[in-house]
N, C-alpha and C positions, 0 to 999 in steps of 0.2 A: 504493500500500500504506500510506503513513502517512496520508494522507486516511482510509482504511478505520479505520485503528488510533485515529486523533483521533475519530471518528465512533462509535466502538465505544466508544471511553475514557467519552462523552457520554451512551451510553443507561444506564439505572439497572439494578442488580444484581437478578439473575434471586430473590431473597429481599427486595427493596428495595418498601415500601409506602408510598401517601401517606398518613401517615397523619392528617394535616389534611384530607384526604375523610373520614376517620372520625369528625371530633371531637377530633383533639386536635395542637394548632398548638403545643404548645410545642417547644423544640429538642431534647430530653431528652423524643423520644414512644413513646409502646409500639407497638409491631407485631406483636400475637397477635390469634389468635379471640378471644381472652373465655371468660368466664365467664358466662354471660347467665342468671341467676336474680336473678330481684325486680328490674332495674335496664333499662331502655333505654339509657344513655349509654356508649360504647364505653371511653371511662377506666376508669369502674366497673368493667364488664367487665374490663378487662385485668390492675385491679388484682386482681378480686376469682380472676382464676384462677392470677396468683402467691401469690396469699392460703393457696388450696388447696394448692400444693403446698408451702410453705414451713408449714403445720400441718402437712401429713403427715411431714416431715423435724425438727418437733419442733424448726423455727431459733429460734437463741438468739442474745443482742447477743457473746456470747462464742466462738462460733463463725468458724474461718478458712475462707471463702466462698469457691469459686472460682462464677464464673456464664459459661456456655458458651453462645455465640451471644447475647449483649448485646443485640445490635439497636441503637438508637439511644440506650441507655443509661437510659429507666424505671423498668427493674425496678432497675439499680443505684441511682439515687435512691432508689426504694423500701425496698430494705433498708436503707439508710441512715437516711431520714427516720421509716420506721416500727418498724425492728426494733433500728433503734441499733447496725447491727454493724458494728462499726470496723476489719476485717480482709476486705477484700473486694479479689479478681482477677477480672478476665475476657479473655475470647477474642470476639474479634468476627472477622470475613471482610474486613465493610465498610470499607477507609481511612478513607475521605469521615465514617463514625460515630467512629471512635475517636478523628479530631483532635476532635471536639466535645468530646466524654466527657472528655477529658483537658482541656479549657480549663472546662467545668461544673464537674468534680468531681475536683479538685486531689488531696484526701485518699484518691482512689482507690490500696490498692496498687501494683496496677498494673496493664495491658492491655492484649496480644499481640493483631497481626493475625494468622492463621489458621484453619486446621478445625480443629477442636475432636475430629476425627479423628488430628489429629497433636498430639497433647500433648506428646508427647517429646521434641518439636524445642524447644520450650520451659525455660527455667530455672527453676524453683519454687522457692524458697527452702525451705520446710516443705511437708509434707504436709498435709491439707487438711480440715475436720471435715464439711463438706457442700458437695457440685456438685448444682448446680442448672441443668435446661436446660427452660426455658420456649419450648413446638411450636416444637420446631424438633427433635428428635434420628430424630425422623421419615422425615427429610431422608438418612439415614445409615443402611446397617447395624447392626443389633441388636450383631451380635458386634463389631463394628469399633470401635461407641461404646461395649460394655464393656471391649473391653481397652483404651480408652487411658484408662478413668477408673479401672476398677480399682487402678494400682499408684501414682493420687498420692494416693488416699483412706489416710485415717489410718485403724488399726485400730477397728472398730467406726463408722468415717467413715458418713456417708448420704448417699445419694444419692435426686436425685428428678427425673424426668422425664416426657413426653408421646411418648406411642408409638400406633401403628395395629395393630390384631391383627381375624383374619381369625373372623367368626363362624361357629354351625355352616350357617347358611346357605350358606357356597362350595361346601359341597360339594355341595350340590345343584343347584349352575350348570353350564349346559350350557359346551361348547371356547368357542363364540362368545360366551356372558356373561361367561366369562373373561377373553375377549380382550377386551371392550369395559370392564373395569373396569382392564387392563394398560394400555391407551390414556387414559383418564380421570387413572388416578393420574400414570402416566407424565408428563401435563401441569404436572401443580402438582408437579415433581420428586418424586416417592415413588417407587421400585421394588418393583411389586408382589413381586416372589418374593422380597423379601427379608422380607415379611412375614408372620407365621405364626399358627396357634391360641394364642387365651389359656395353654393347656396349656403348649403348647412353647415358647413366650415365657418362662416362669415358668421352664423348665428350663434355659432360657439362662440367666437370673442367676441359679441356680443355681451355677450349671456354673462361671460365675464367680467364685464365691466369696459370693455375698450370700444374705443370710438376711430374717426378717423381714421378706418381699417381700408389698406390699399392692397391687393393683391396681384399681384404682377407675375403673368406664366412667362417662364424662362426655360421651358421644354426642350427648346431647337439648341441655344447658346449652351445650354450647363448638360443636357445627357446626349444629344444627337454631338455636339462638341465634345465629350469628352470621348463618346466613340469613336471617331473621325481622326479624335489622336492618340486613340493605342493601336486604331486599325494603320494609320500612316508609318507609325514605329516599330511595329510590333517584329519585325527581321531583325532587330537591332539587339533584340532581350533575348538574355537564356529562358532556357524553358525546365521552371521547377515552382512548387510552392507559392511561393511568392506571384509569381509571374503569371500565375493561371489563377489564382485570385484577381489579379488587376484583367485581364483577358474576362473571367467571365463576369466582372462587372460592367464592362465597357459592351461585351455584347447583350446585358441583360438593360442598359440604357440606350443599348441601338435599336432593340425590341420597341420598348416601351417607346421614343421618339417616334419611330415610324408609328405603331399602331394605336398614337394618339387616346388611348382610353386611359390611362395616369398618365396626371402632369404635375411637372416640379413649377413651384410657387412662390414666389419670395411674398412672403407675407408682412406689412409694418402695421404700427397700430399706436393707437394711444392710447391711456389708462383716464379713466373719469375722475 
């Protein structure tokens, strides 16, 4: 059993990417889809779809930032080096990422392992002017990842995220299309049925309290994009482990782009 548990300690986190297959070998690397407008290089990309959703949240260097699911720590540099904001938290999962993060980036507030599901377990000193979760809240319950950002957002706080909502095309998928997109998603951890209509999406944050709710599908640019650049690459990578995780992500986002029934969402909003 400890063999098992040492063996199990060794393989990488079921969210964990190389992301030096992708382009980018620094220690402080990004692990999203992208952005893929105007640009082939994955950095770009990654930068350019924290880019998007940090305009739609209207971030200022004067803003207290909590950022949910880190990852290896990018996008924090990011806001740092680009937005100049000197009040930034986050939550990561990974141990193995947050000792880096904390030997990079000293001036970070500061940065809890955990879900980003469980906020409450957590001590915040203030409440918070903008949470940011770059693809990844996807991962999670709609409702479950509203209420635990709702109650440390500050009044009028914003919030901005990446979500999957189901087009009007489901409905006219046979049991068996069903079941074969519940298996698909299922794979790259999403639970189809927690996924719903643009409509009823909208009515959840609602429902939560948020206002000002702007939804923006970025279908073509963030997954037919990030296909189009492992399919351009893909001569270039060994073939192991690693590399067939990134392969059948990129094909399982070529699917869903062409067959337009899930779409990727950048979702922003504002708290009442």
């Amino acid at each position: 059993m400890k063999l098992l548990h040492a063996l199990i300690g060794k393989l990488p986190h079921k969210y964990a990417i190389d992301a030096a297959r992708l382009g980018d070998e620094r220690t402080l690397a990004w692990s999203n889809l992208g952005y893929w407008k105007n640009t082939t290089d994955y950095k770009n990309a990654c930068c350019q779809l924290a880019d998007q959703l940090a305009k739609a949240v209207q971030l200022t260097a004067t803003d207290r930032l909590l950022d949910l699911g880190c990852g290896q720590g990018a996008s924090l540099q990011h806001w740092i080096e680009n937005y100049h904001v000197q009040n930034i938290s986050a939550v990561e999962i990974q141990a193995n990422h947050i000792q880096l993060i904390q030997q990079k980036l000293p001036q970070l507030q500061h940065i809890q392992r955990g879900s980003f599901l469980d906020l409450n377990q957590f001590y915040f000193r203030q409440l918070f002017d903008v949470i940011l979760c770059i693809d990844a809240a996807y991962h999670s319950d709609l409702n479950l990842f509203l209420n635990a950002v709702q109650p440390i957002l500050n009044g009028q706080g914003r919030l901005g995220f990446h979500y999957l909502v189901l087009s009007e095309k489901w409905q006219q998928l046979s049991v068996l299309q069903k079941q074969k997109y519940n298996y698909l998603l299922k794979a790259a951890d999403v639970d189809l049925h927690q996924l719903d209509s643009l409509q009823m999406t909208r009515q959840q944050l609602e429902q939560h309290g948020f206002r000002q709710i702007e939804i923006v599908d970025l279908t073509e640019f963030v997954l037919g994009g990030f296909a189009g650049f492992i399919t351009s690459n893909k001569s270039k990578k060994n073939r192991d482990l690693a590399q067939l995780k990134i392969q059948t992500t990129a094909k399982l986002c070529d699917y869903l782009n062409k067959e337009g029934v899930v779409r990727y969402m950048q979702i922003s909003a504002v708290k009442n």
